[in-house]
C-alpha positions as CSV (number, residue, x, y, z in Angstrom):
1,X,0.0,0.0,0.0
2,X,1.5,3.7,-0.9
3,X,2.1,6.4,2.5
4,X,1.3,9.4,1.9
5,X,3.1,11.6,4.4
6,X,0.4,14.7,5.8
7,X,2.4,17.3,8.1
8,X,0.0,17.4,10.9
9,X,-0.5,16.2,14.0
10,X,-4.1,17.0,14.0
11,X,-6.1,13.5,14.6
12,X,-8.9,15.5,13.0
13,X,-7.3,16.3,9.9
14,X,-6.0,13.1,9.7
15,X,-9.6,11.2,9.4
16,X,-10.8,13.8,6.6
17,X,-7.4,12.9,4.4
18,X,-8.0,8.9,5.8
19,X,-12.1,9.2,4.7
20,X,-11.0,10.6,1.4
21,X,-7.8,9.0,0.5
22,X,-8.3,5.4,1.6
23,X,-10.6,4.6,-1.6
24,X,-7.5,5.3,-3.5
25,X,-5.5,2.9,-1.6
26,X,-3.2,5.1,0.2
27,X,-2.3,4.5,4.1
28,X,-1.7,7.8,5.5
29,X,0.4,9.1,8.1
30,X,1.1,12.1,9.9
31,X,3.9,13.5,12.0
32,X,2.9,11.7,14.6
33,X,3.8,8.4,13.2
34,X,7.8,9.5,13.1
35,X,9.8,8.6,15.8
36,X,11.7,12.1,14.9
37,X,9.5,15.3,16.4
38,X,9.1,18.3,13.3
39,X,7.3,21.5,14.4
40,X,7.3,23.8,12.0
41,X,6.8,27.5,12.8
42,X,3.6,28.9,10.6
43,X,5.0,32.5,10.1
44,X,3.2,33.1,6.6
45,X,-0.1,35.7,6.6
46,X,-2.2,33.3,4.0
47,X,-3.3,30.0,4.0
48,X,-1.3,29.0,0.9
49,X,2.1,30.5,2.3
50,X,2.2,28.3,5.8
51,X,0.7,24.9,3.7
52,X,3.9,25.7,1.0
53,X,6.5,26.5,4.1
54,X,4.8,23.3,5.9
55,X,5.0,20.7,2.8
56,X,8.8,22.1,1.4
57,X,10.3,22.4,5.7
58,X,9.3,18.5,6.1
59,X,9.9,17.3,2.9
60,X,13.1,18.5,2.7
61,X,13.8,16.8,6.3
62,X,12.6,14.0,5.3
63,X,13.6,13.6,1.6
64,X,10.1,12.0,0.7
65,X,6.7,13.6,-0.6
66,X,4.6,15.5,1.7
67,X,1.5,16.7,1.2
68,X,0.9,19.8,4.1
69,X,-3.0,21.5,4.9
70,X,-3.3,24.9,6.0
71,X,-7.3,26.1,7.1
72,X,-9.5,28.1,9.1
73,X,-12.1,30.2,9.1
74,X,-12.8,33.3,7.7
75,X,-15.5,35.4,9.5
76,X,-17.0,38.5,7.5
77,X,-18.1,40.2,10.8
78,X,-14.4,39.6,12.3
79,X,-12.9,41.3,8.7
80,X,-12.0,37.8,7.9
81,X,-10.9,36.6,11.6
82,X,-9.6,34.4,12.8
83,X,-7.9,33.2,9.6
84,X,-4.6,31.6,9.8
85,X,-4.7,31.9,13.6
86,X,-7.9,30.0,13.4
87,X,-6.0,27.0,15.9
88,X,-4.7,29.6,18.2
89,X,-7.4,32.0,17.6
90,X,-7.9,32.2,21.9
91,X,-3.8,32.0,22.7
92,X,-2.3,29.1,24.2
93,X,-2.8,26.2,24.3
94,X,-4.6,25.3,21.7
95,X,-8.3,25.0,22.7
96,X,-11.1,24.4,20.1
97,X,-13.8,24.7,23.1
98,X,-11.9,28.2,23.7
99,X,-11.6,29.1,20.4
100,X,-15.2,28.6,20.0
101,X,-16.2,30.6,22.8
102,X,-14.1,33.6,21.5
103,X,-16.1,33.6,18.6
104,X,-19.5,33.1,19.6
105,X,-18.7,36.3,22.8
106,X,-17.6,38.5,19.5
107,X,-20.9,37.8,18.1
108,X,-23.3,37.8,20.4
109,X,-26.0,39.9,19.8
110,X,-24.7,39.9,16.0
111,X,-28.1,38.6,13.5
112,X,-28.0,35.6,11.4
113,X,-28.0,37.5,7.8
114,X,-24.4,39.1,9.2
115,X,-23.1,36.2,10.5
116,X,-21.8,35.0,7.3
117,X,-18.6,32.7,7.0
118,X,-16.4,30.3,5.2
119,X,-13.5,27.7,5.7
120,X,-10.8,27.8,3.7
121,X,-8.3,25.4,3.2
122,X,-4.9,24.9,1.1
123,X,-3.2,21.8,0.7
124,X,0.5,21.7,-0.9
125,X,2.5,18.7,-2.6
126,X,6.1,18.8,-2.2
127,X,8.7,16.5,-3.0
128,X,12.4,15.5,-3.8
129,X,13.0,17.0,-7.5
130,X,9.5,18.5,-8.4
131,X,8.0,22.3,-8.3
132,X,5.5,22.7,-5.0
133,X,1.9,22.7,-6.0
134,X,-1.4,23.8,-4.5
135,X,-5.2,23.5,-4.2
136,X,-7.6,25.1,-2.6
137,X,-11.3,24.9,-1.3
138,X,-14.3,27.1,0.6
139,X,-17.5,26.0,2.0
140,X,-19.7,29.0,2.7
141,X,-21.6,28.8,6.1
142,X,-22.7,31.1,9.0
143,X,-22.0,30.7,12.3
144,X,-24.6,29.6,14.3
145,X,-25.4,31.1,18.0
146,X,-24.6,28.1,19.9
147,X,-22.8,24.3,19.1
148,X,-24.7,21.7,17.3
149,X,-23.6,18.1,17.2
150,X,-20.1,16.1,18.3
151,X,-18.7,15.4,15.5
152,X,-15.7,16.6,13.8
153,X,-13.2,19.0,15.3
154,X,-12.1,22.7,15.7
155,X,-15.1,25.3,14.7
156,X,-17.5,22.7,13.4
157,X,-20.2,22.7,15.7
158,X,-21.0,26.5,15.1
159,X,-20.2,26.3,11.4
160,X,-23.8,25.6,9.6
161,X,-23.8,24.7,5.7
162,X,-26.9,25.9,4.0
163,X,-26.4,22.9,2.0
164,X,-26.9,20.4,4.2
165,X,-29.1,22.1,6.8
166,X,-27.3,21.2,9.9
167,X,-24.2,21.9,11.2
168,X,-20.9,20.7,10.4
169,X,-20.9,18.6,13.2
170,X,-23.8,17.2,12.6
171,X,-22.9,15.5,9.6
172,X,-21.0,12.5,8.9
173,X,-17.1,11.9,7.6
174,X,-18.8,10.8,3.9
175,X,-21.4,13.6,4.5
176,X,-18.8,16.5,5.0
177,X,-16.3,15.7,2.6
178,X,-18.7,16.0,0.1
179,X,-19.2,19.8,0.8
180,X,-15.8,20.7,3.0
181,X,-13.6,23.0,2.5
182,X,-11.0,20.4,2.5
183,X,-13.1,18.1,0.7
184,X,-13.3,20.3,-2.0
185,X,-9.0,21.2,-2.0
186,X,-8.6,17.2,-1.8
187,X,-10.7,16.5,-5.0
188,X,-8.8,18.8,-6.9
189,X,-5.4,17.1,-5.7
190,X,-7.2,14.1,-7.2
191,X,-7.3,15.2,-10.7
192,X,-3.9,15.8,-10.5
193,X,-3.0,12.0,-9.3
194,X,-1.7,10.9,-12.5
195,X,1.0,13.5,-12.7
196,X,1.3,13.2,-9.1
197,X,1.7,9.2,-8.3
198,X,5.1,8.8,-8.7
199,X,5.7,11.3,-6.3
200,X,2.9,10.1,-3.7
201,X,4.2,7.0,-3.9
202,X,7.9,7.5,-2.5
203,X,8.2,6.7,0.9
204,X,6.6,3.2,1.3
């Protein structure tokens, strides 16, 4: 079975690219399969600069093919926040329940029609002897006044999709990689497999 390699150590992350890449017949891992421990600082202001520094950092370590996801959320109230400090968006630690809570005390009192909001997320592919590529993905929402559901991770359970009529948490793996954010960067990574599979497939 080919290993693809996905700089995280977010378990959460690491079902979506397991929901959506198994069918393929990859085994992913993520950092936290190495016996070495890589941390790499996320000093770029966009989505697409911290996924590129993420991918090229520990695949240059490495000397394999990594494939590196950097999302959030983008609120239109918050001019766009909390964005690429979406993880950290209520200081350290990380906290989603805190995070959450940040967001839902900014809005309070905010109506639904201006509570607008989107994920965003953009994966890179980098590897030994081939130019870095991206994709990217949105799923429009609003952010509802209080959580709904226990599934998923990070901002889900005040994120609701229009779409679907719940909220992200609500729904299931299969059911929110159909319309995710990540969902959506991930299929367009699949088009690109046939170019791509030698380079997926080092490491195994």
């Amino acid at each position: 079975m080919k290993k693809i390699l996905i700089a995280t150590n977010n378990k959460g992350k690491a079902k979506d690219f397991e929901t959506l890449f198994s069918p393929y017949g990859f085994e992913v891992q993520t950092l936290n399969d190495l016996e070495q421990d890589i941390d790499v600082e996320e000093t770029g202001v966009t989505f697409e600069e911290n996924a590129v520094l993420k991918a090229e950092t520990v695949s240059k370590l490495l000397g394999i093919t990594v494939i590196s996801d950097d999302s959030g959320l983008e609120i239109d109230r918050l001019q766009g926040a909390p964005g690429v400090y979406s993880a950290r968006y209520a200081g350290e630690p990380k906290s989603d329940e805190a995070n959450i809570d940040k967001v839902l005390s900014k809005l309070q009192g905010v109506p639904e029609e201006k509570r607008t909001a989107r994920f965003r997320c953009v994966l890179a592919v980098a590897g030994p002897g081939m130019e870095t590529v991206t994709f990217s993905g949105s799923c429009e929402g609003l952010i509802l006044e209080e959580r709904r559901g226990t599934n998923g991770f990070g901002y889900d359970p005040i994120f609701y999709s229009p779409v679907k009529g719940k909220a992200m948490a609500e729904l299931t793996p299969n059911e929110k990689g159909q319309i995710s954010h990540r969902g959506a960067a991930l299929r367009q990574l699949k088009e690109h497999l046939p170019q791509l599979l030698g380079s997926l497939g080092e490491g195994q």
